[in-house]
N, C-alpha and C positions, 0 to 999 in steps of 0.2 A: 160541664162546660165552664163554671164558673164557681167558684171555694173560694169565701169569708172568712177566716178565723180573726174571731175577735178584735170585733171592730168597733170601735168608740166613736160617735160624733156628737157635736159640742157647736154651738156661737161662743157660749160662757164656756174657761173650760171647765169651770167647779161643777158644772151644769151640764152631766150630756145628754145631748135627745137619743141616743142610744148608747147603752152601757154593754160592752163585751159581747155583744152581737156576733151570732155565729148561724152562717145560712149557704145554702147551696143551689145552681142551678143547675139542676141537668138538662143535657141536650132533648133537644126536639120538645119542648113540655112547654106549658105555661102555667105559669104563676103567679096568683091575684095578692096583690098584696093589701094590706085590709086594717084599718086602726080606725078611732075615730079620729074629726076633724083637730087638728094640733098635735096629732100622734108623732109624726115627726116622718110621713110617706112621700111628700114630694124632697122634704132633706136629702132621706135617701139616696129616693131617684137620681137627685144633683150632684150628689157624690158620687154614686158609681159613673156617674156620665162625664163627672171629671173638672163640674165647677162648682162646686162647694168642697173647698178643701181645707176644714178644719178637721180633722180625722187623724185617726191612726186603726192601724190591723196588724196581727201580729202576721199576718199569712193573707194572699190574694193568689190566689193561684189561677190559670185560664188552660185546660187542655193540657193540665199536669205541667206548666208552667209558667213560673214564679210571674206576675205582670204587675203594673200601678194603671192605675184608673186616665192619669194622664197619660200615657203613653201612646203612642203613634199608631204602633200595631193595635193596640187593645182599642184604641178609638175608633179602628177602620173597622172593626168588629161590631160595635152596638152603630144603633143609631135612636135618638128620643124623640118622641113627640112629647110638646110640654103642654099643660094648663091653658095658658094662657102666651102663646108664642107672639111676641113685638118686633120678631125683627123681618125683614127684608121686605116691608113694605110698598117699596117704590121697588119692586120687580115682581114679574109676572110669573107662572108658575114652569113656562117653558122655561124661562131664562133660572130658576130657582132650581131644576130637573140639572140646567146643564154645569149649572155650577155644582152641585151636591155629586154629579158624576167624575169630578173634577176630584174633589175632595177625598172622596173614596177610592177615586183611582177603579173605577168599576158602571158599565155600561148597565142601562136598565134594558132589559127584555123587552123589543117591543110589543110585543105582543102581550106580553103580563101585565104590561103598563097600559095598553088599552082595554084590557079586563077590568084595571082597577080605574079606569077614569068614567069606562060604562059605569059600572056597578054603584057607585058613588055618584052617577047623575052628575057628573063635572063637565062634560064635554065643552059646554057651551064661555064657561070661562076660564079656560085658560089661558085667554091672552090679556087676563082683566089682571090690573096690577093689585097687589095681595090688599091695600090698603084699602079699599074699595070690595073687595066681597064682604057677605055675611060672617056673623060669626061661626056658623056651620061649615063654609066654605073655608073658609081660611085653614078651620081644621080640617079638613081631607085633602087640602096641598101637602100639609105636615105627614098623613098619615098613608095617601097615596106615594109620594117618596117612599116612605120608612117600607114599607112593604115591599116596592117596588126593588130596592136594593138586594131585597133577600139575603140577610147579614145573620149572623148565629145569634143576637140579642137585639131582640126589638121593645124598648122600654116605653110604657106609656102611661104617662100618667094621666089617669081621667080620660078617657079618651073618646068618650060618648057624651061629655058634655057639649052643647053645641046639637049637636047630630038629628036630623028630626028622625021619624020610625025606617022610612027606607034604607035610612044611610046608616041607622043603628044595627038592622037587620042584613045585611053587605057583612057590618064588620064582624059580626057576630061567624060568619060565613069564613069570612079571611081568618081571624085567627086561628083553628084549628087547621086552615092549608098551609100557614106558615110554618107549620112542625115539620113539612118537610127540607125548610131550611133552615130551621135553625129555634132559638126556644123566646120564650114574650114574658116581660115580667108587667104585668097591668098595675093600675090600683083604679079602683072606684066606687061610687057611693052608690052604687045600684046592685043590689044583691043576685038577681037575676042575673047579672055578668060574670058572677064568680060562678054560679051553678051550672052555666049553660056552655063554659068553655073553659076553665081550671081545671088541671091536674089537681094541683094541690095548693094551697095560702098559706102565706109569710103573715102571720101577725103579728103588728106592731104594739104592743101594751104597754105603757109607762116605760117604756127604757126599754123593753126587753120582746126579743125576738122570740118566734116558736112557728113551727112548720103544721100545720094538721092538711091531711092527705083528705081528698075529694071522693066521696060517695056517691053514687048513685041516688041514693033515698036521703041526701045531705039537706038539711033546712037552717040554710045561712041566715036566715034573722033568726031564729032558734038558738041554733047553738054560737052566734056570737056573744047572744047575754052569757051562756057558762063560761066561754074563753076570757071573756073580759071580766069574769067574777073571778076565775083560775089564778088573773094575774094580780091578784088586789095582796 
């Protein structure tokens, strides 16, 4: 679905928080992606989503053709929930549904949309304007959308932060439904989220990219001490 060849990114340029990075997303899959804190995983995420653009790639390809990360079509394709989302405060989460429907040029199913607003235990606010819910709430506006669009990339970073057990256990549920539309690149600090719904993790180690594919019998605080020794 989506092919990186070599890709740098940089604040400094003598400095990149990734050096010649080369990664891949296949369709329908998910994919945790995994560093320690300052690794350089929300960068990333900023970049494929098309705002941090100190970058270069020699290749970006989308569906066996050539795309940039800004680009219109490629935009209407992912959608991100972020960390820590500031904006649209003074609107409510209907008005937030019809604007994002606007955006994408693409109608939310109603009925998958009242799946995800049950399951998430939202019902009751969504005419509450976003500034005013919790910080759990806030995020399941962000993450009921993202889901609700059903787009070929659904990027999330941290996306359980916030969340108490019911709402963590929902999404736990949703991610692996989404593979019927399309693929998820997560990241987070809870190893139990890679083991319980990853195909396979993107490790981020000091500059450098590497893919390790998902086992059954896989023990993610385990084997991240060897990957993070591997890259030393």
């Amino acid at each position: 679905m989506l092919n990186i060849k070599n890709l740098s990114i940089w604040y400094k340029k003598e400095k990149n928080i990734i050096d010649n990075g080369n990664f891949s997303i296949n369709s329908n899959c998910i994919i945790g992606l995994l560093g320690i804190n300052g690794a350089g995983k929300t960068t990333l995420m900023n970049t494929i989503s098309g705002i941090h653009t100190k970058f270069e790639a020699e290749e970006i390809n989308s569906n066996g053709k050539e795309v940039s990360f800004s680009q219109d079509e490629f935009r209407r394709m992912r959608y991100t929930v972020f960390t820590d989302e500031q904006a649209f405060k003074y609107w409510t989460f209907a008005e937030y549904k019809n604007y994002i429907e606007k955006v994408y040029k693409k109608k939310m199913e109603k009925e998958y949309l009242q799946y995800l607003v049950e399951g998430f235990q939202f019902g009751d606010y969504q005419n509450q304007y976003i500034q005013n819910l919790s910080t759990g709430n806030k995020k399941k506006v962000f993450l009921i959308a993202g889901f609700a669009l059903q787009l070929p990339l659904l990027i999330l970073d941290e996306p359980l932060d916030g969340l108490d057990f019911a709402a963590a256990e929902f999404l736990y549920q949703l991610l692996p439904q989404h593979k019927k539309y399309g693929s998820v690149l997560m990241s987070s600090h809870i190893a139990e989220s890679f083991e319980r719904t990853c195909d396979k993790i993107l490790l981020l180690n000091q500059g450098k990219l590497t893919t390790k594919m998902v086992s059954d019998n896989m023990d993610i605080r385990k084997d991240l001490k060897e990957w993070l020794h591997e890259g030393k």
